[in-house]
N, CA, C and O atoms as a MOPAC input file, in Angstrom:
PM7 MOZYME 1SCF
protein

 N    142.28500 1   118.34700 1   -32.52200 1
 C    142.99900 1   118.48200 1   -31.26900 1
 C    143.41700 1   117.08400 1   -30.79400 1
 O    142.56900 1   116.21800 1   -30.57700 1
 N    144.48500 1   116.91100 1   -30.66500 1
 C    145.28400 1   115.75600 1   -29.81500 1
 C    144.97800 1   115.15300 1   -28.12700 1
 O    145.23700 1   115.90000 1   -27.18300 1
 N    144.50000 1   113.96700 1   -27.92600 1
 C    143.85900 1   113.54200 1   -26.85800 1
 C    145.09200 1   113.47100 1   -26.07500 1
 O    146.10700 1   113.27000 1   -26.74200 1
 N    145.21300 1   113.57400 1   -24.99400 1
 C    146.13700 1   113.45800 1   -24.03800 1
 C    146.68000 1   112.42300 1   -23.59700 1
 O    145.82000 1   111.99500 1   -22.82800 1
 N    147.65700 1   111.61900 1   -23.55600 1
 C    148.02800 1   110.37500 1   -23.58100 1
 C    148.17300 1   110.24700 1   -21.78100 1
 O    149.02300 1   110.74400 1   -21.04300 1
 N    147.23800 1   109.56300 1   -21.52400 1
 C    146.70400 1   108.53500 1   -19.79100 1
 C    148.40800 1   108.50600 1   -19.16500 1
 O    148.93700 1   108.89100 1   -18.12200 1
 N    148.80300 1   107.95700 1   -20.18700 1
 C    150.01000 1   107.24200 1   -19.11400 1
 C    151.02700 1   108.35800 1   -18.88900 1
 O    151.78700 1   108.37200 1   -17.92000 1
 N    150.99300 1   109.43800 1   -19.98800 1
 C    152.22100 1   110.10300 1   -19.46100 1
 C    151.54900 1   111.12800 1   -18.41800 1
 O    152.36000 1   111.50300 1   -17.57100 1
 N    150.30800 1   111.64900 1   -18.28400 1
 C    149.90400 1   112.42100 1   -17.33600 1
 C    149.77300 1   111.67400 1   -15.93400 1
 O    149.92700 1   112.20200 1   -14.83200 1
 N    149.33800 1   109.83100 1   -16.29000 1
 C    149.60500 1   109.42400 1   -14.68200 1
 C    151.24000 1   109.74000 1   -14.59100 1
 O    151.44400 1   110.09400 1   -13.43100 1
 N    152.45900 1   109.75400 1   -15.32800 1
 C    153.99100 1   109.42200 1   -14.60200 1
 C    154.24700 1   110.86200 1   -14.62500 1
 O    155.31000 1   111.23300 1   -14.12600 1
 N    153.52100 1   111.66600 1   -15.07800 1
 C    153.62600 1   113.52900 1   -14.63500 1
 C    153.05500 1   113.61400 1   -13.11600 1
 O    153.61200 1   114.39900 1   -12.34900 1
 N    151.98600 1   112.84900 1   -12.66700 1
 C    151.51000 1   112.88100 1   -11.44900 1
 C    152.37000 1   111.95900 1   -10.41300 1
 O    152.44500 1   112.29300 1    -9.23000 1
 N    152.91600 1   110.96800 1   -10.82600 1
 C    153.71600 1   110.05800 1    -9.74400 1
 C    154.88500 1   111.11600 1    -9.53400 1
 O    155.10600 1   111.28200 1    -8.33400 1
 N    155.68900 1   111.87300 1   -10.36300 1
 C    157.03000 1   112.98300 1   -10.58300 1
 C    156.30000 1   113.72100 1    -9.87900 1
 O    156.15300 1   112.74300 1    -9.14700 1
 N    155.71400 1   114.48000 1    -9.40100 1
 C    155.05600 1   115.47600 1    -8.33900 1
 C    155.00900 1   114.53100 1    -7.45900 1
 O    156.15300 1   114.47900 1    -7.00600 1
 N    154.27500 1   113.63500 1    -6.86700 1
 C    153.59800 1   112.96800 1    -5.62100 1
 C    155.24600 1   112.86400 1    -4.87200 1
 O    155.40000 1   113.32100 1    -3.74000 1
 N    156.39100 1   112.24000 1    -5.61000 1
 C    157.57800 1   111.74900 1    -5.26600 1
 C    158.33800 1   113.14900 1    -4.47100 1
 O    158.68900 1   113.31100 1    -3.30200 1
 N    158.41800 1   114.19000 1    -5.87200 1
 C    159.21500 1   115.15900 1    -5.38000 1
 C    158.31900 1   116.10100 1    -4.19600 1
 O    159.06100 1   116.47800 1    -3.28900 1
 N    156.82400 1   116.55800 1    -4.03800 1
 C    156.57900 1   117.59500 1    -3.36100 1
 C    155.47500 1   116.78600 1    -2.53800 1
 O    155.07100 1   117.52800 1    -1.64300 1
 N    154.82800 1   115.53700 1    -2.50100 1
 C    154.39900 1   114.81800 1    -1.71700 1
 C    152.77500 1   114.24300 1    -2.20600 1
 O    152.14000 1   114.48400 1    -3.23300 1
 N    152.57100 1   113.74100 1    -1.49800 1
 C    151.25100 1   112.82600 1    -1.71100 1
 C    149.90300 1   113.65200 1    -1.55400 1
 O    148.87800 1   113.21800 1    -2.07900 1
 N    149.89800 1   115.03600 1    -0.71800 1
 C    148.97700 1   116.10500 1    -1.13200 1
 C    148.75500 1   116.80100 1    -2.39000 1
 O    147.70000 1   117.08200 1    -2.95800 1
 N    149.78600 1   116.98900 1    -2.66000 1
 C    149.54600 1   117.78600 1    -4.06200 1
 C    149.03400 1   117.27600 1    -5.42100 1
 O    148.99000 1   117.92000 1    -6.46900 1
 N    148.64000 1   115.94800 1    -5.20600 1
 C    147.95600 1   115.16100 1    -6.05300 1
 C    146.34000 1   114.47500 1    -5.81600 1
 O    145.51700 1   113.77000 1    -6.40000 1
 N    146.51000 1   115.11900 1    -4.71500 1
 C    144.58900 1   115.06200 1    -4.06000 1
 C    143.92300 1   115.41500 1    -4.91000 1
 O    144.43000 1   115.92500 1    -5.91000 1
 N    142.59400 1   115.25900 1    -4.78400 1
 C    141.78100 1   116.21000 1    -5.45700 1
 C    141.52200 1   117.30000 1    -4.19200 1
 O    142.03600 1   117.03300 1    -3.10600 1
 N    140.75800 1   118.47200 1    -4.33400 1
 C    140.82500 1   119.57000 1    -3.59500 1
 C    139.95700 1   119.16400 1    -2.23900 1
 O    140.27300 1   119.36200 1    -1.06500 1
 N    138.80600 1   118.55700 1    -2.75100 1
 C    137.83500 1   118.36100 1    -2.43900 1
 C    138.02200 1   117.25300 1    -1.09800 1
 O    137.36300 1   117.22900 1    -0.05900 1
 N    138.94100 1   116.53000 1    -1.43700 1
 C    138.91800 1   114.95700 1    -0.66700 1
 C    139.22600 1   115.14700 1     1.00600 1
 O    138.99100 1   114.19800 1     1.75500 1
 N    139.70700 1   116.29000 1     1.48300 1
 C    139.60900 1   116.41100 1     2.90700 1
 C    139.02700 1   117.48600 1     2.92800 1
 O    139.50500 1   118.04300 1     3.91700 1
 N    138.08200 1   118.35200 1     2.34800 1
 C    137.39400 1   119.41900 1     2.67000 1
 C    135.98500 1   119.04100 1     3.57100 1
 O    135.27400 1   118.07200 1     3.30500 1
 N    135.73300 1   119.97600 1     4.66000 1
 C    134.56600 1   119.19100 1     6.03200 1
 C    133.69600 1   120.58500 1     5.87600 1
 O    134.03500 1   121.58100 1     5.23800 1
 N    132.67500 1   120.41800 1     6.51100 1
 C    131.40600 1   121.14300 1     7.00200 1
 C    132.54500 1   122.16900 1     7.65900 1
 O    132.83500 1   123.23900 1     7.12500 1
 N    132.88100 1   121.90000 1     8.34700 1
 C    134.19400 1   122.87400 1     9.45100 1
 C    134.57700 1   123.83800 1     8.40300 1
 O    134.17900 1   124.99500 1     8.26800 1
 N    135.36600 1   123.21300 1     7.72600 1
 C    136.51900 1   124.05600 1     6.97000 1
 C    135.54700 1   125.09500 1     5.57600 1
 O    136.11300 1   125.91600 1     4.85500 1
 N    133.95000 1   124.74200 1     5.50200 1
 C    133.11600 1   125.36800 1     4.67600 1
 C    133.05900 1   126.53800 1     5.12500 1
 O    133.64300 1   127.52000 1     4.66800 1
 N    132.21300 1   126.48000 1     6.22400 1
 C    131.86600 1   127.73100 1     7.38500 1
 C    133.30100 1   128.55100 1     7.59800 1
 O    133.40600 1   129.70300 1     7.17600 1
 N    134.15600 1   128.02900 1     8.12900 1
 C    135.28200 1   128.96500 1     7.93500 1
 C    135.59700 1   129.83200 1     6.81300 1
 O    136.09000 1   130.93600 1     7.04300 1
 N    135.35500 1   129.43800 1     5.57300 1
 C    135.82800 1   129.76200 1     4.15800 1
 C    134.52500 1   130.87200 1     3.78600 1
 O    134.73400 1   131.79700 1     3.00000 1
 N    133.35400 1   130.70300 1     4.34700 1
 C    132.39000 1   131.67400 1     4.12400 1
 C    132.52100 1   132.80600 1     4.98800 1
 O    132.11500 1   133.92800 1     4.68700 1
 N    133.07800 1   132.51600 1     6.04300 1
 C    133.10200 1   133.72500 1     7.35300 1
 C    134.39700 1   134.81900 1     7.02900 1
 O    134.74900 1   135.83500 1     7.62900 1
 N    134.97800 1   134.09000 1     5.71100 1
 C    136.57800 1   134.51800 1     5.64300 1
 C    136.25200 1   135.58800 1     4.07500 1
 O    136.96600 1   136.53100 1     3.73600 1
 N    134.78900 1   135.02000 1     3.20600 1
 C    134.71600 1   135.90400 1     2.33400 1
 C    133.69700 1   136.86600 1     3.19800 1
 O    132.58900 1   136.48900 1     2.81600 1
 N    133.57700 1   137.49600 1     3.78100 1
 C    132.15500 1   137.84000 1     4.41000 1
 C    132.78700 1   138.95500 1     4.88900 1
 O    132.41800 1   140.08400 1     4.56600 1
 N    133.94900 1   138.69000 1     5.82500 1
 C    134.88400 1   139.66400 1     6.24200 1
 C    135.92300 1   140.38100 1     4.65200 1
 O    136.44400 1   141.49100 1     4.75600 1
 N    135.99800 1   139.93400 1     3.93600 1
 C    136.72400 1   140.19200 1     3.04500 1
 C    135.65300 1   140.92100 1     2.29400 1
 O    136.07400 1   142.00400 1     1.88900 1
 N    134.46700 1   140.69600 1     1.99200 1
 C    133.13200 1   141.42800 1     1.40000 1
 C    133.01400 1   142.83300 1     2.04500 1
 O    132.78800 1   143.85000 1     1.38900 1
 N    133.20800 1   142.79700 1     3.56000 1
 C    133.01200 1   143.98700 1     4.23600 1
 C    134.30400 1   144.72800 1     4.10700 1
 O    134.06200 1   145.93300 1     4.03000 1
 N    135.50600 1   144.48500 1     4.05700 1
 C    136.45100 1   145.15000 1     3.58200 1
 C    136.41100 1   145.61500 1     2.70800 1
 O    136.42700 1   146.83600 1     2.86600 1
 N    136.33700 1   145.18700 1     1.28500 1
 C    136.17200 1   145.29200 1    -0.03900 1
 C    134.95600 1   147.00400 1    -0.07600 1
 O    135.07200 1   148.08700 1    -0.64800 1
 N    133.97700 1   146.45200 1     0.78400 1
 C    133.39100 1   147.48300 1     1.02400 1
 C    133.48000 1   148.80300 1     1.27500 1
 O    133.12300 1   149.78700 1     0.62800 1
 N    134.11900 1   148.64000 1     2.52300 1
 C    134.36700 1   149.58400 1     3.12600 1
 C    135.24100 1   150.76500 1     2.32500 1
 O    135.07100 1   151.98000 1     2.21500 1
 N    136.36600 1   149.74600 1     1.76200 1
 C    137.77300 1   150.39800 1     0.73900 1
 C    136.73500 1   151.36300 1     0.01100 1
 O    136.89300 1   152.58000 1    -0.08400 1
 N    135.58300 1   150.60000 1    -0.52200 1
 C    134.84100 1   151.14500 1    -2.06300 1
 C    134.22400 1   152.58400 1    -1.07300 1
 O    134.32200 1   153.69000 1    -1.60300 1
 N    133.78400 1   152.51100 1    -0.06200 1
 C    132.70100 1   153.61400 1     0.24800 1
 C    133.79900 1   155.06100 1     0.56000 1
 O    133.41300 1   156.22500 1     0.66900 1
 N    135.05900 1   154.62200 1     0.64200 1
 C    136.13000 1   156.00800 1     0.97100 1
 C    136.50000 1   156.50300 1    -0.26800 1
 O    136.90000 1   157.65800 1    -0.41000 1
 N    136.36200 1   155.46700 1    -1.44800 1
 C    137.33600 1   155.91600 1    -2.67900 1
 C    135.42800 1   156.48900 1    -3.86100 1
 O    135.30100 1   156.79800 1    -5.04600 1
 N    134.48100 1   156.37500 1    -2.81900 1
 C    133.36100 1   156.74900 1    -3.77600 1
 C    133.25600 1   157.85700 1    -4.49300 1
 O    134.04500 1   158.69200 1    -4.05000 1
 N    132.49900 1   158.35000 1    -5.62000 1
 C    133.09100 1   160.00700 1    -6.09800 1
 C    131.86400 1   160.15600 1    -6.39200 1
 O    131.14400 1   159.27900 1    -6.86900 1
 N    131.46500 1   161.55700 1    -6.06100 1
 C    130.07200 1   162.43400 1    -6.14200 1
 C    130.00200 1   163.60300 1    -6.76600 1
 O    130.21600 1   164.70200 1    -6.25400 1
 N    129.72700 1   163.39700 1    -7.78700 1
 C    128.77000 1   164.76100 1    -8.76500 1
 C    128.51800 1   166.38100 1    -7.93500 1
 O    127.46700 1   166.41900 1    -7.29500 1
 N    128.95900 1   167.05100 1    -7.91600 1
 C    128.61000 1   168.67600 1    -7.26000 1
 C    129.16100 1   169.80900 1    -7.87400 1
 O    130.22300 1   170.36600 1    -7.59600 1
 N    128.30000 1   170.11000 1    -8.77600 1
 C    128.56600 1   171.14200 1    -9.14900 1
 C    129.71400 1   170.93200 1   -10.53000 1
 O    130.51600 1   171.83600 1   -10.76000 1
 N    129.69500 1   169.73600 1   -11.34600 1
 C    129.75100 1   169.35700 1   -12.30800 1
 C    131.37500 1   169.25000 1   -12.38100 1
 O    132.14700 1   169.71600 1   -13.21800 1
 N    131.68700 1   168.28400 1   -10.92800 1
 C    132.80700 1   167.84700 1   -10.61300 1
 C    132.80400 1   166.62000 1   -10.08200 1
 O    131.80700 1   166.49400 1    -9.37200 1
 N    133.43200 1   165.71100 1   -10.10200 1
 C    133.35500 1   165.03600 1    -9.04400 1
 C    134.61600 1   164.35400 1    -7.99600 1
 O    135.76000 1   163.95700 1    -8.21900 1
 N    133.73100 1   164.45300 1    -6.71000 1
 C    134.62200 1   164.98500 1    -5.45700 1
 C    134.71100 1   164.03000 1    -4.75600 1
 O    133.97200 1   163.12900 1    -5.15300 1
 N    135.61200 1   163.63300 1    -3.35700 1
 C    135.18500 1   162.18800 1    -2.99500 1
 C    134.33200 1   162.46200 1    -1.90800 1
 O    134.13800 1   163.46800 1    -1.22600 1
 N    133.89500 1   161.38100 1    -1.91300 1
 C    132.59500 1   161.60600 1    -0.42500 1
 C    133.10400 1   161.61500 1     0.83000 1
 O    132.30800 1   161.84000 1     1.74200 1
 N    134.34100 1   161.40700 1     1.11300 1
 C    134.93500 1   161.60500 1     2.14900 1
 C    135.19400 1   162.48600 1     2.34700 1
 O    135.07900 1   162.68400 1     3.55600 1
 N    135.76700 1   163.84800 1     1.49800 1
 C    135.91900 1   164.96500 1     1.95500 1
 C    134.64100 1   165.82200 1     2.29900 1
 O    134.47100 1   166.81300 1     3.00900 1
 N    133.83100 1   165.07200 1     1.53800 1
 C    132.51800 1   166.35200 1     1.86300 1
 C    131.98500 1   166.13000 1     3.18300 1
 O    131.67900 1   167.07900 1     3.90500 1
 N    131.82500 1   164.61800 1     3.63100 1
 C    131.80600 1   164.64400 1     4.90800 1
 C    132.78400 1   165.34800 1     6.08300 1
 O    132.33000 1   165.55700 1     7.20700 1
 N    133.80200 1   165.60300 1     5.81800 1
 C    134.59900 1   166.18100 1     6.88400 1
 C    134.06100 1   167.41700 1     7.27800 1
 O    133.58900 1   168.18300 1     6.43800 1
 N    134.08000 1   167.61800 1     8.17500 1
 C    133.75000 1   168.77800 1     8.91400 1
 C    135.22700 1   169.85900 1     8.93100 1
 O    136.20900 1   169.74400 1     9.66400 1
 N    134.92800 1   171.06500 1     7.69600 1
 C    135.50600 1   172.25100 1     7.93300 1
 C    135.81200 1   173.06900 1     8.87800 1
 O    136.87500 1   173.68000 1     8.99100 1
 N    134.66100 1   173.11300 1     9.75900 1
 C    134.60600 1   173.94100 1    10.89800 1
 C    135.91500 1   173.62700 1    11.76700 1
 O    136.13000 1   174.58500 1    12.51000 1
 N    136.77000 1   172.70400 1    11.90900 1
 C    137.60800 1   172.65000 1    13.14900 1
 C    139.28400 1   173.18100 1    12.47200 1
 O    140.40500 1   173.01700 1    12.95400 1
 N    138.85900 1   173.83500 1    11.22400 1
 C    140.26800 1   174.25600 1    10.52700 1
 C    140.34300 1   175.55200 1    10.72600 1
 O    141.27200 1   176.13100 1    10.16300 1
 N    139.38900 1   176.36400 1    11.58000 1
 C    139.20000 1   177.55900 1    11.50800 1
 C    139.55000 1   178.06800 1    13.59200 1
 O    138.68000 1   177.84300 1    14.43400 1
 N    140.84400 1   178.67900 1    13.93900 1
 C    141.12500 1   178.68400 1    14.94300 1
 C    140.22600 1   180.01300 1    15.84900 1
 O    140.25100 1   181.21700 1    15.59500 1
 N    139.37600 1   179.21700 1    17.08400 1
 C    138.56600 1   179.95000 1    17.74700 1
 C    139.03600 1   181.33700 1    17.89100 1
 O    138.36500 1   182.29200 1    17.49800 1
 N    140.47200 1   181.47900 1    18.59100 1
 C    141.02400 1   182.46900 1    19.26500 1
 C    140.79000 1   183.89700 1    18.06600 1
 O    140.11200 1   184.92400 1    18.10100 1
 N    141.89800 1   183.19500 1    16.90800 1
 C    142.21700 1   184.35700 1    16.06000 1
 C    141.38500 1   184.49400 1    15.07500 1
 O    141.35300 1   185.50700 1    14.37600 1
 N    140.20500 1   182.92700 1    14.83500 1
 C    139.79700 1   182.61300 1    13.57000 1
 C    140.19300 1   183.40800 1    11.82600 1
 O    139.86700 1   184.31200 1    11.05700 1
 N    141.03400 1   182.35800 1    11.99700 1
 C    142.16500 1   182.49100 1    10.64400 1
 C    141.38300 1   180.85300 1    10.07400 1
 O    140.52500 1   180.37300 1    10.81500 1
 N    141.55300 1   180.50900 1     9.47200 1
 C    141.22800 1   179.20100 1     8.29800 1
 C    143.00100 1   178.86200 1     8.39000 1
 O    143.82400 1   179.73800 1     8.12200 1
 N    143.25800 1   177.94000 1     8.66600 1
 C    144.72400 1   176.81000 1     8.41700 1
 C    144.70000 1   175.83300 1     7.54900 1
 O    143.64000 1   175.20800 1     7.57500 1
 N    145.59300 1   175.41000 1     6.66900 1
 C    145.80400 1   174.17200 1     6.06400 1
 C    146.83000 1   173.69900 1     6.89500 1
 O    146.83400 1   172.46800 1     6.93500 1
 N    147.85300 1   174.32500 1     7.69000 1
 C    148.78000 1   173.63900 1     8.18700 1
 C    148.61300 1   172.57900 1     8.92900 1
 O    147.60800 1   172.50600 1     9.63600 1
 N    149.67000 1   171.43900 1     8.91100 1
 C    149.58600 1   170.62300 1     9.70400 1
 C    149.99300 1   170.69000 1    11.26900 1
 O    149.50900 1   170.03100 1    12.18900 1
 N    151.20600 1   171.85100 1    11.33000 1
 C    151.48000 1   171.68400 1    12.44000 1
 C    150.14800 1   172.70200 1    13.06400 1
 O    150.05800 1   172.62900 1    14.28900 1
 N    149.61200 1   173.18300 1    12.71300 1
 C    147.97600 1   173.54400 1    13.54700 1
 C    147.04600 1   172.82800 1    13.82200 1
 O    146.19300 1   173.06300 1    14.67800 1
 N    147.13100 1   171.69300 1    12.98200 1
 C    146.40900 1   169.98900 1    13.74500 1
 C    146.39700 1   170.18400 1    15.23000 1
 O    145.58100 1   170.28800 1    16.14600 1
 N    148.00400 1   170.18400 1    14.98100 1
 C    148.53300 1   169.51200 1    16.57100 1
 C    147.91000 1   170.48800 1    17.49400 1
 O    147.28500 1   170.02100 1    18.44600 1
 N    147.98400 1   171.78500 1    17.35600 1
 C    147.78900 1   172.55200 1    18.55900 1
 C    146.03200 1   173.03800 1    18.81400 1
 O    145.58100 1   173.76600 1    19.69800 1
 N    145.30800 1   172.34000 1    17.70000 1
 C    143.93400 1   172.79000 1    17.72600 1
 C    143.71100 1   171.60000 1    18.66000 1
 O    143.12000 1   171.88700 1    19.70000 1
 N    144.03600 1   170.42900 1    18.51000 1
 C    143.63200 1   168.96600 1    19.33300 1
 C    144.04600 1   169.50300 1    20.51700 1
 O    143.07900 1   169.60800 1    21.27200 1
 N    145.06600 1   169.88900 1    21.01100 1
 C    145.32300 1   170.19400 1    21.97300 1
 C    145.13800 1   171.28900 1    22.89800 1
 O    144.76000 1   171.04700 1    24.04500 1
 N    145.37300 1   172.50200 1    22.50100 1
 C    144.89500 1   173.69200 1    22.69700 1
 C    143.71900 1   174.30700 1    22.57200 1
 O    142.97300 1   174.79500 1    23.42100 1
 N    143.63500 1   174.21900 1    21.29400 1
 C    142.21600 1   174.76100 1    20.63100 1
 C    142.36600 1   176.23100 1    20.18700 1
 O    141.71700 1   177.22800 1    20.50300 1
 N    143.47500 1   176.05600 1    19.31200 1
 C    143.90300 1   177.34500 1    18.97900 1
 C    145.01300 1   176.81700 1    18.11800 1
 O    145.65600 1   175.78700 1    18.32000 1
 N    145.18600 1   177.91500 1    16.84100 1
 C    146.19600 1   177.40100 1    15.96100 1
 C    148.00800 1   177.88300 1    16.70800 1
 O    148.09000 1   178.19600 1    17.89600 1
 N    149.07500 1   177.86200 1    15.93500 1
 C    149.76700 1   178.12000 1    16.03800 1
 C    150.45000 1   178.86900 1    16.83000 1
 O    151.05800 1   178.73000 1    17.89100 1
 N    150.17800 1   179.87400 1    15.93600 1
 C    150.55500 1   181.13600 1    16.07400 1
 C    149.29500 1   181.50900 1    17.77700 1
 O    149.79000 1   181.69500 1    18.88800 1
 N    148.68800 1   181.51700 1    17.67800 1
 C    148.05900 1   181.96100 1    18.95600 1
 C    148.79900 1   181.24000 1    20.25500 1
 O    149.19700 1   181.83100 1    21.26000 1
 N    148.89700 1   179.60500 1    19.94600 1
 C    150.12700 1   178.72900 1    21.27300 1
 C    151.57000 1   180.10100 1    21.42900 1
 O    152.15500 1   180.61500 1    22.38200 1
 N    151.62600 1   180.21000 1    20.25100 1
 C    153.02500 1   181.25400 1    20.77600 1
 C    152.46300 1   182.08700 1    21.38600 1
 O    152.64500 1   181.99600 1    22.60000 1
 N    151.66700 1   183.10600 1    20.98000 1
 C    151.33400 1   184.43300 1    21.29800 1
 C    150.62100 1   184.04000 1    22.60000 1
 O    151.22400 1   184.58600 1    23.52400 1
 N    149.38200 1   183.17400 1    23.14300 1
 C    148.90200 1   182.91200 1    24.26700 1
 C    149.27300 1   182.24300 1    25.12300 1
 O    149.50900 1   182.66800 1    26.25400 1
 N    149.44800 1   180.62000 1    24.62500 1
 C    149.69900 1   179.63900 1    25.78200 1
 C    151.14800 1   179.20600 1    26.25900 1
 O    151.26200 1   178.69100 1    27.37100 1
 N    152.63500 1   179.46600 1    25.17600 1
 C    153.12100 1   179.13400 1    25.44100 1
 C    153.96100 1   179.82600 1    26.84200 1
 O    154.36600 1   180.98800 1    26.79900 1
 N    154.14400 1   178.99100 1    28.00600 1
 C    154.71500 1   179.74100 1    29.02900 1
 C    153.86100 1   179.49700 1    29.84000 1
 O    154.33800 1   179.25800 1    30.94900 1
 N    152.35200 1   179.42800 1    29.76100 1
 C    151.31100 1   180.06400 1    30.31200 1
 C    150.36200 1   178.91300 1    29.79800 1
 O    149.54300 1   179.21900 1    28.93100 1
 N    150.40300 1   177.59600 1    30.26700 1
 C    149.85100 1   176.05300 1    30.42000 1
 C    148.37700 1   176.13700 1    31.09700 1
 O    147.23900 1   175.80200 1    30.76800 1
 N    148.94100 1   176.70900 1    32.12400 1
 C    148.01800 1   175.99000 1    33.25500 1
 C    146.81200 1   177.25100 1    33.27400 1
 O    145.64100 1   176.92000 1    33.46000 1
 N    147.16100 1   178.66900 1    33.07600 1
 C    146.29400 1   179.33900 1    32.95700 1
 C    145.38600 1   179.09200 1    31.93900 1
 O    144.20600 1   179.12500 1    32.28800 1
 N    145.69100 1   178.77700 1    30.40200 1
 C    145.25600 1   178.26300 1    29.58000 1
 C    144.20400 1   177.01300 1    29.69400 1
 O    143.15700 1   176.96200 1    29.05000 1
 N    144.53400 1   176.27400 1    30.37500 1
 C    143.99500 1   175.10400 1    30.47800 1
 C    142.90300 1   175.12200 1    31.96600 1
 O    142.22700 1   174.23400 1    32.48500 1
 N    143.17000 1   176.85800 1    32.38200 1
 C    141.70800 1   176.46300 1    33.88900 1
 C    140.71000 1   177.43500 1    32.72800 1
 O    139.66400 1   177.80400 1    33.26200 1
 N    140.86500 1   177.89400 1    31.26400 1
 C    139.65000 1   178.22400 1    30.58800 1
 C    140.29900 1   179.59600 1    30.39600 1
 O    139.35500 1   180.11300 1    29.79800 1
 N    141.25100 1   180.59800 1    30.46600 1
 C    141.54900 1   181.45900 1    30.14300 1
 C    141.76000 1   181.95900 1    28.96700 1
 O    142.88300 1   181.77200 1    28.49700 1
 N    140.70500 1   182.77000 1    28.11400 1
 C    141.18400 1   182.75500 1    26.64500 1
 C    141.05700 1   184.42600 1    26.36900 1
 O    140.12500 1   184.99500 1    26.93700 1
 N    141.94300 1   185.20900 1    25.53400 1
 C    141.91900 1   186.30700 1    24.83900 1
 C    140.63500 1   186.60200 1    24.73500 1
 O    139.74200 1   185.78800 1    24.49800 1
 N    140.46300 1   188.17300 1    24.97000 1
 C    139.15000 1   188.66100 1    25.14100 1
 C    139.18800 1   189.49200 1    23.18000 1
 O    140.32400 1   189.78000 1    22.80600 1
 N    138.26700 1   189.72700 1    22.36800 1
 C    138.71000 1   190.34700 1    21.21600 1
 C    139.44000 1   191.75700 1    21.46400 1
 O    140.14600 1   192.00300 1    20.48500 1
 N    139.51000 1   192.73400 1    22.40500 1
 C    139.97100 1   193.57900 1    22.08300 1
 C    141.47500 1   193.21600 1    22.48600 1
 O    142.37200 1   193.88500 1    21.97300 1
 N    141.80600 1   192.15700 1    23.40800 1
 C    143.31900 1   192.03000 1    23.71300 1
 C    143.86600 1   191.15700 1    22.37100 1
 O    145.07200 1   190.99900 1    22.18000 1
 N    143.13100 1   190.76600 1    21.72500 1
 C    143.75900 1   189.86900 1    20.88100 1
 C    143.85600 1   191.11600 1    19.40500 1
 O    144.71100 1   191.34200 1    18.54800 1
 N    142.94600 1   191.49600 1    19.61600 1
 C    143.53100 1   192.29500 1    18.14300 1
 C    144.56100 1   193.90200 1    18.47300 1
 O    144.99100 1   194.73100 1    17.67100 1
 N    144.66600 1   193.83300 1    19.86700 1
 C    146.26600 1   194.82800 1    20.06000 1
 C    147.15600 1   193.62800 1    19.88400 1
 O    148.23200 1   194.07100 1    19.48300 1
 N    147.21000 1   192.53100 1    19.97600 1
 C    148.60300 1   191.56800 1    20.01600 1
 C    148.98700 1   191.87900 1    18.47100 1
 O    150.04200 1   192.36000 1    18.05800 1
 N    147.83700 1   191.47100 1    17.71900 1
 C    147.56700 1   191.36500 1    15.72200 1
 C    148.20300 1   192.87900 1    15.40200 1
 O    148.25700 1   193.29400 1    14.24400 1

């Protein structure tokens, strides 16, 4: 292997210092402080807990000779299932009206829409009025 010839790597380093400046030929080290350490540890630390966090949503768990992510198993099923009519929804637009209402869709039409304020002092379908509407 061929030793590196001194002089042309110092006039490779003067051609940088000239064109992009007199930093870029530092060593890394030569203005690094106690200050700027602590910063650089507090900056992987937060980046450790991120890193983390990412890993604990994308984790995958063994059940039943599948594996599932742990985020879904934590979710709570129960709030996909609408009190009024209890039907089970995937829809999205039944998000909206369970957060709000507490009732899917189709029940905002059939119960609340028109009819806000009654809704909202606690007025809800008794089962036998709701299954003459069905």
């Amino acid at each position: 292997m061929k030793k590196p010839d001194q002089d042309k790597i110092a006039q490779l380093e003067q051609a940088i210092q000239r064109k992009y400046g007199e930093k870029t030929v530092q060593h890394p080290k030569s203005d690094w402080t106690d200050e700027k350490e602590k910063d650089y540890q507090e900056q992987i630390k937060k980046a450790e807990k991120k890193r983390k966090k990412s890993s604990e949503k994308t984790e995958k768990i063994e059940q039943d000779g599948f594996l599932l992510s742990k985020k879904l198993l934590k979710r709570d099923s129960s709030d996909r299932k609408c009190p009024v009519c209890e039907i089970y929804s995937f829809d999205l637009k039944d998000d909206l009206y369970m957060n709000k209402y507490e009732c899917c869709w189709s029940c905002y039409i059939q119960y609340v829409d028109g009819r806000e304020e009654r809704w909202k002092t606690g007025w809800r379908p008794n089962s036998e009025n709701h299954k003459e509407k069905t």
